[in-house]
C-alpha positions in Angstrom: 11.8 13.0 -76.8 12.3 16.4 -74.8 10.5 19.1 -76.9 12.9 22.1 -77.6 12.1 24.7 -75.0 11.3 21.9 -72.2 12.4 23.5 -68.8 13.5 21.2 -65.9 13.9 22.7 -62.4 17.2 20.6 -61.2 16.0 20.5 -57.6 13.1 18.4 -58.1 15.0 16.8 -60.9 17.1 15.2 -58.2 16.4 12.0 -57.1 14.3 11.0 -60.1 14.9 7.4 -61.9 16.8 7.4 -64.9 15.8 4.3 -67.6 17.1 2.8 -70.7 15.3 2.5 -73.2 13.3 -0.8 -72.7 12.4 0.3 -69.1 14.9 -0.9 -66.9 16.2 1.6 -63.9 19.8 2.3 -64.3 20.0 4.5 -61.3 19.0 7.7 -60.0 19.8 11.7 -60.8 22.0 13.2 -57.8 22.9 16.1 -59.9 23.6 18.4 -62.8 27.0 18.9 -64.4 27.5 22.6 -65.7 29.8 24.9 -67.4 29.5 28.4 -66.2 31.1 30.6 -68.6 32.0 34.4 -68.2 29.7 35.3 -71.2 26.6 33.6 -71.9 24.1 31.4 -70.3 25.9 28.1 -68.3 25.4 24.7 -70.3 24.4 21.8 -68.9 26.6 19.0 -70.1 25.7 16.0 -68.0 24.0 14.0 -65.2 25.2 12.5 -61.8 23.6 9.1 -62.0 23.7 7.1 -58.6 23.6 3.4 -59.8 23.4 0.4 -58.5 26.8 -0.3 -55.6 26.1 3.8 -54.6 28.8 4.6 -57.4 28.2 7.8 -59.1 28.5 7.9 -62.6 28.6 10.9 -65.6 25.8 11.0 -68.2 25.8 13.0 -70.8 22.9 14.8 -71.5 23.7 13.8 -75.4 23.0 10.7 -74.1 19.4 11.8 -72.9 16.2 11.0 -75.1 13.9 12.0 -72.5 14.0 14.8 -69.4 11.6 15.7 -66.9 10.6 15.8 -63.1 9.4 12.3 -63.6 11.5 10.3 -65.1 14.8 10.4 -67.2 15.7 8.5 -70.2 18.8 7.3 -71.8 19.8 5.5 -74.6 21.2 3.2 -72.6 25.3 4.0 -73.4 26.2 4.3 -69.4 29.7 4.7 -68.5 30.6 2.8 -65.5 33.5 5.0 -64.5 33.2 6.6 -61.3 32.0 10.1 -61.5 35.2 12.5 -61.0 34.6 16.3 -61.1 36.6 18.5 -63.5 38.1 21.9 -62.2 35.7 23.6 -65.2 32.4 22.2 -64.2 29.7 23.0 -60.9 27.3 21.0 -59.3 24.1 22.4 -59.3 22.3 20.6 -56.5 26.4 20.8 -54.5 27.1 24.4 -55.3 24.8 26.5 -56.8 22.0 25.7 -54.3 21.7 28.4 -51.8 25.0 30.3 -53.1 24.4 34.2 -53.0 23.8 36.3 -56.1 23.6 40.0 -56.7 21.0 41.1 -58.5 21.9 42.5 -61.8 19.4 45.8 -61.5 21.1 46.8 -58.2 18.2 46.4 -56.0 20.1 43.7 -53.5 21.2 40.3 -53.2 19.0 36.6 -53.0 19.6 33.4 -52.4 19.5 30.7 -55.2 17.0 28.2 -53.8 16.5 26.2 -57.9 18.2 26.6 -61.4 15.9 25.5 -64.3 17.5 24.2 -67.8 15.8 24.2 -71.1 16.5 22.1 -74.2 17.4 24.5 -77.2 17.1 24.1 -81.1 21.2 23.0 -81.3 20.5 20.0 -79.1 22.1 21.7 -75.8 20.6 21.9 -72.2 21.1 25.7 -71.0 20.5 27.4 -67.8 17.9 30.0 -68.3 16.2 30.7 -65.1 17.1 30.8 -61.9 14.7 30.7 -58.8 15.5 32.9 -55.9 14.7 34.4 -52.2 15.8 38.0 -51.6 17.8 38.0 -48.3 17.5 41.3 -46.2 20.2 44.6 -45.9 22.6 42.2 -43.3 22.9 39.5 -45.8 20.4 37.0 -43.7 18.2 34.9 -45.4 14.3 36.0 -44.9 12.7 32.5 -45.3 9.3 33.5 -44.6 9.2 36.8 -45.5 11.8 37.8 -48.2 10.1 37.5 -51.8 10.5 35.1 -54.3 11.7 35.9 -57.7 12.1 33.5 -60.9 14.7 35.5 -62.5 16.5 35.5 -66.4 19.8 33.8 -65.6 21.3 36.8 -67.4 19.5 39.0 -64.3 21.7 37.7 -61.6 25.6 38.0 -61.1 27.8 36.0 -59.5 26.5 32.6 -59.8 29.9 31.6 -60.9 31.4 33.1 -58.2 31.6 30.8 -54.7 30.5 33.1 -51.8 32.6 33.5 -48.6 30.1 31.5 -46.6 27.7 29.5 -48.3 24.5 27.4 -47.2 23.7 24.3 -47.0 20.0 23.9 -46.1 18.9 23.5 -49.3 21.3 21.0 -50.4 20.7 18.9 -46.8 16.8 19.2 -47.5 17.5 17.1 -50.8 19.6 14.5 -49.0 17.9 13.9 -46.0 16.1 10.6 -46.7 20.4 9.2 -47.2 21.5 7.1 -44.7 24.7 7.9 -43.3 27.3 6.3 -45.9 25.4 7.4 -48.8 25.6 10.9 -47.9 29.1 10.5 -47.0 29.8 9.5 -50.5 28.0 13.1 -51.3 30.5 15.4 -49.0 33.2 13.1 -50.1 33.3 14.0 -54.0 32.6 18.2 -52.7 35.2 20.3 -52.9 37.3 21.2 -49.6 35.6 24.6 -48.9 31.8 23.4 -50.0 32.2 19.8 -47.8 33.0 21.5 -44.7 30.1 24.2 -45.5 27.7 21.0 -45.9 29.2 19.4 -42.7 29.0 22.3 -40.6 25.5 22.7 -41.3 24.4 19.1 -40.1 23.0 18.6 -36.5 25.8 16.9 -34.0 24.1 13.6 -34.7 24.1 13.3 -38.2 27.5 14.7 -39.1 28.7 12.2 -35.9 27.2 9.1 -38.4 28.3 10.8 -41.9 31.9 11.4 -40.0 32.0 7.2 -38.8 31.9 6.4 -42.8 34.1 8.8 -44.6 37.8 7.7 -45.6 40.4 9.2 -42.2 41.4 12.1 -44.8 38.2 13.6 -45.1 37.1 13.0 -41.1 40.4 14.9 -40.3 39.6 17.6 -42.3 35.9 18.3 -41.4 37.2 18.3 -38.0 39.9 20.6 -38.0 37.5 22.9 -40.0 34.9 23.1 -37.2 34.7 25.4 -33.7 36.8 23.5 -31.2 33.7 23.1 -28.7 31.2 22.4 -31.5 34.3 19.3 -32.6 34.1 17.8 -28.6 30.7 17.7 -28.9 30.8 16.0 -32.4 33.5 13.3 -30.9 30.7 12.8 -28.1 28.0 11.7 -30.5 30.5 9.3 -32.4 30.6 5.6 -31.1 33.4 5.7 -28.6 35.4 3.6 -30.7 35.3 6.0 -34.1 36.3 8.7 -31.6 39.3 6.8 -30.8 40.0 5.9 -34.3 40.0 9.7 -35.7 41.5 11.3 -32.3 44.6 8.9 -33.3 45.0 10.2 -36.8 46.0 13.9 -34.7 48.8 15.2 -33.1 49.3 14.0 -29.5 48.0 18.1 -28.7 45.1 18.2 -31.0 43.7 15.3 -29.6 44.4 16.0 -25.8 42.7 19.4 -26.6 39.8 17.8 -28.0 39.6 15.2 -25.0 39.6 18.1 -21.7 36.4 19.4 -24.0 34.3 16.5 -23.9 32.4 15.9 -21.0 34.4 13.9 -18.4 32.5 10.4 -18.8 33.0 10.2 -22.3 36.0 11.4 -22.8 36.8 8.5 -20.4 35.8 5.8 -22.6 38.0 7.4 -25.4 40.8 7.6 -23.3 40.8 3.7 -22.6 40.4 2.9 -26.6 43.0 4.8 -27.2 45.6 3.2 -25.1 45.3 -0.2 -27.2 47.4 -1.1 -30.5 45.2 -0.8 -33.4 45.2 -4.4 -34.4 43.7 -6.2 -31.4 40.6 -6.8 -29.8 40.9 -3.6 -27.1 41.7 -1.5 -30.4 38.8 -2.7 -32.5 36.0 -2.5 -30.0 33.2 -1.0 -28.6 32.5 0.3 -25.2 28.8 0.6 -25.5 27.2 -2.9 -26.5 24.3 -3.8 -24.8 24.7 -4.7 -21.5 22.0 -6.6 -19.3 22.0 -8.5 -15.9 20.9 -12.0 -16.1 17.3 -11.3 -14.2 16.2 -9.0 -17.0 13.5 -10.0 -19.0 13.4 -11.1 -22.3 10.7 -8.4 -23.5 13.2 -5.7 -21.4 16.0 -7.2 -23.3 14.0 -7.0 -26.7 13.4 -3.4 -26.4 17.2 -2.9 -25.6 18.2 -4.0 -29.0 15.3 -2.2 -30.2 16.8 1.1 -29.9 17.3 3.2 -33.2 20.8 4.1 -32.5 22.3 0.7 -32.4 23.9 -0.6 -35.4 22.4 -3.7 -36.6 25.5 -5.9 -35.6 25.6 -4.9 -31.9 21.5 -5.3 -31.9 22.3 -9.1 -33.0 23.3 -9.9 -29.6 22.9 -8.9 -25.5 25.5 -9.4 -23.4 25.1 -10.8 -19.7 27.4 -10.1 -16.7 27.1 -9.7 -13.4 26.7 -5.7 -11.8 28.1 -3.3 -12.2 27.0 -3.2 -16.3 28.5 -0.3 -17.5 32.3 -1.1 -18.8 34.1 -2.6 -17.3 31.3 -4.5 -15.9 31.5 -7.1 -13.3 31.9 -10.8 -14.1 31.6 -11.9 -17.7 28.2 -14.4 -18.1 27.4 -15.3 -21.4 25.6 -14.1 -24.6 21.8 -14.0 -25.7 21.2 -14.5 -29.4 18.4 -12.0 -30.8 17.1 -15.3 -32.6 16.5 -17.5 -29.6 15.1 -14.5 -28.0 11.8 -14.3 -29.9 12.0 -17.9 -29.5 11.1 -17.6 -25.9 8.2 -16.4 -23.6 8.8 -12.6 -22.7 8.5 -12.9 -19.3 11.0 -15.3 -19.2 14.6 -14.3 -17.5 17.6 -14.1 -20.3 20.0 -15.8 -17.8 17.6 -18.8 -18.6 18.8 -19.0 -22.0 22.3 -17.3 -22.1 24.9 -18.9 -24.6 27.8 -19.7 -21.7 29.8 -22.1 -24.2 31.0 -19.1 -26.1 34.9 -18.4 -25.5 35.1 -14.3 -25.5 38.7 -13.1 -26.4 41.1 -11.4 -24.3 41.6 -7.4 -24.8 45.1 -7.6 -26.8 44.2 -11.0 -29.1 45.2 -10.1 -32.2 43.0 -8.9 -35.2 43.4 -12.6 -37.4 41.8 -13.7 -33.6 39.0 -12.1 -33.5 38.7 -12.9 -37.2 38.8 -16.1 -36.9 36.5 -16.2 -34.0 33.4 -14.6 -35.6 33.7 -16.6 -38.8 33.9 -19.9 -36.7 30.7 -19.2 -34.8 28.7 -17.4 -37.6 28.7 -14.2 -35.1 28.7 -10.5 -35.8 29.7 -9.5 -32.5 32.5 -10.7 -30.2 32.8 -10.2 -26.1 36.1 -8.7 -25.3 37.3 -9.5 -21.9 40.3 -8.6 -18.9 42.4 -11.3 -17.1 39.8 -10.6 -14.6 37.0 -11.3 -16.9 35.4 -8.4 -16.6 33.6 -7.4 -20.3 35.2 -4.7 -21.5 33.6 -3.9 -24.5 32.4 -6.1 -28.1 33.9 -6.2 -31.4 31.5 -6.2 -34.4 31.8 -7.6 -37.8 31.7 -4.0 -39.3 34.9 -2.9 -37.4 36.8 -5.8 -38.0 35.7 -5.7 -42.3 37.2 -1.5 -41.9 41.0 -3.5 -40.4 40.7 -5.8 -43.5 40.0 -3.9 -46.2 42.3 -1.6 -48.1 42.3 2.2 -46.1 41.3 3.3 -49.5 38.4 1.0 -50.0 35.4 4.0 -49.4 36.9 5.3 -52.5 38.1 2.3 -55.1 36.1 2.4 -58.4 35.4 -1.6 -58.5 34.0 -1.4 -62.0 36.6 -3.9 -62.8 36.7 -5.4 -59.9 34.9 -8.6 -62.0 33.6 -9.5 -65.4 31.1 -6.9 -66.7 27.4 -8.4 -67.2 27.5 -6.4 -71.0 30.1 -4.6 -72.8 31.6 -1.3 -71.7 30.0 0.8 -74.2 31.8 3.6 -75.9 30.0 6.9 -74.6 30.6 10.6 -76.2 32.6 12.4 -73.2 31.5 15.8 -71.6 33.7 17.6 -74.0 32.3 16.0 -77.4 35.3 13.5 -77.1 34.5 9.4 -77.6 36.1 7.9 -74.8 35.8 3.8 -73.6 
């Protein structure tokens, strides 16, 4: 049992495995849930539990026998509901974290860089401390130099007051180990204001990847939020494709706008994916598979696939045509399974062992085509071809799943989606009421 008086800083709280109690992981803490009132200290009324599916759930901190930097532990009673956040409540680790305070003595302002909570006598989690960097006269934050003060809660002001323009670097620092759709599920359940704060601070790369996996609603609205030149160069780092996909969801101007800013050679592959219907082969694919003329070697061809920023579908396969290799190539050869390639000497040429039997599809076959296509042959990626057959790009499995599913599936709760494993156990809600 936490000992009344136990203090728990929430940034190294995050990220810590939460158990029931026979030592099973249920999931791990992403946040904290509190209440920040106008008088008195801010409660803490709950955990953001990531379990199992990257669902984030609620726990109430009623629910919690056990809290520390180590481990958490709960009596079990998990609800299963998808984690929505109430107008009343803050995110620590999404809001609080690097928000700017005034200091309550008058000498300046600091930057919250950790809140601690503490277990009192009545059984509730308060926010007693909070652990802060002074920034200097111009508001900038002094990360070397400015000092660090572990302040009374009741010493700041304004930490229930959003600044006009809030970091994010503290936040990012805690999610940086998340690949790309986890963290997407992060800015996704962020307010308006603090998701495009968080966005805006990620390199071009990373918020390219985050952008690829977050429901059309949300991509929209990052990049409508972000410096016109900084948004070209965002589109650039996308998979041509995903550029293609988003640009369609603006107006005819926005996206011709966004097009004369990217540099000429990438805008150009854009330009062709947008001029095919959604729902065929031309509008589902990829301009950049990998590419390879029939005399390159299998170890060249091994370290093509290799390459960190190729999505496991496209890495399954190499694609072999005749010069020029860059889309639309010249004649359409064959395919090279990654499997049969580390079944062969490396020296050996691919056009040795290329699959020629495989039929590719033509640019406008239609999406139930290419579906049927890649479930035949067991494939995740699928050459897309002219009348001339010249490849023009590759479809993946992953692209084709995004077409099939529901547009809302990023953000459908399938907790009932089949039969629970255990009951759905009644659990006491974050304002005291029992709810199923």
């Amino acid at each position: 049992m936490s000992s009344v008086g136990a203090r728990v800083f929430v940034a190294r709280l995050a990220g810590t495995a939460v158990f029931d109690p026979i030592g099973d992981e249920v999931g791990k803490v992403r946040d904290v849930v509190v209440l920040v009132r106008l008088k008195g200290a801010p409660r803490a009324v709950g955990l953001v539990v990531e379990v199992p599916g990257r669902r984030r759930v609620f726990l109430p901190l009623t629910r919690v026998t056990a809290v520390d930097a180590g481990q958490v532990i709960s009596t079990g009673l998990v609800n299963m509901r998808r984690f929505e956040q109430r107008v009343s409540e803050t995110l620590v680790m999404g809001e609080l974290l690097d928000r700017t305070v005034e200091l309550a003595d008058g000498s300046g302002s600091a930057r919250v860089e950790d809140v601690a909570i503490e277990l009192q006598r009545n059984g509730d989690w308060l926010v007693t401390k909070v652990f802060v960097r002074r920034t200097d006269q111009r508001g900038g934050l002094l990360r070397r130099r400015g000092e660090t003060l572990l302040m009374a809660v009741e010493d700041v002001v304004g930490l229930g007051r959003p600044t006009a323009a809030q970091g994010a670097q503290l936040l990012l620092a805690q999610y940086e180990d998340l690949k790309p759709a986890d963290l997407a599920d992060v800015l996704h359940d962020m307010g308006v204001t603090r998701r495009l704060e968080v966005a805006t601070a990620l390199d071009d790369e990373r918020l390219a990847d985050v952008l690829e996996e977050l429901p059309e609603d949300d991509q929209v609205e990052i990049l409508g939020g972000l410096e016109r030149g900084r948004a070209a160069d965002v589109l650039e780092a996308m998979q041509p494709d995903d550029a293609a996909d988003l640009l369609g969801e603006l107006s005819a101007e926005q996206a011709a706008e966004l097009l004369s800013l990217m540099e000429p050679e990438e805008a150009k592959d854009v330009r062709r994916l947008l001029a095919y219907a959604d729902n065929t082969a031309g509008g589902l694919m990829t301009t950049e598979p990998v590419i390879l003329g029939p005399e390159t070697s299998i170890a060249a061809a091994l370290a093509h696939v290799r390459r960190q920023d190729l999505n496991p579908a496209l890495a399954s396969v190499v694609f072999v045509a005749r010069p020029p290799l860059e889309t639309p190539t010249g004649r359409y050869i064959g395919i090279v399974h990654l499997q049969r390639m580390l079944r062969e000497p490396p020296h050996e040429a691919i056009g040795q062992i290329v699959d020629t039997d495989l039929e590719p599809v033509a640019v406008d076959a239609p999406l139930l085509t290419v579906t049927r296509q890649l479930a035949t042959y067991n494939l995740l990626a699928l050459p897309v071809v002219d009348e001339q057959r010249r490849l023009l790009g590759a479809v993946s499995v992953d692209d084709v799943l995004d077409h099939l599913l529901p547009d809302d599936w990023r953000e459908t709760d399938d907790v009932h989606a089949g039969p629970p494993t255990r009951p759905t156990p009644v659990v006491r809600g974050r304002d005291g009421v029992h709810r199923g």
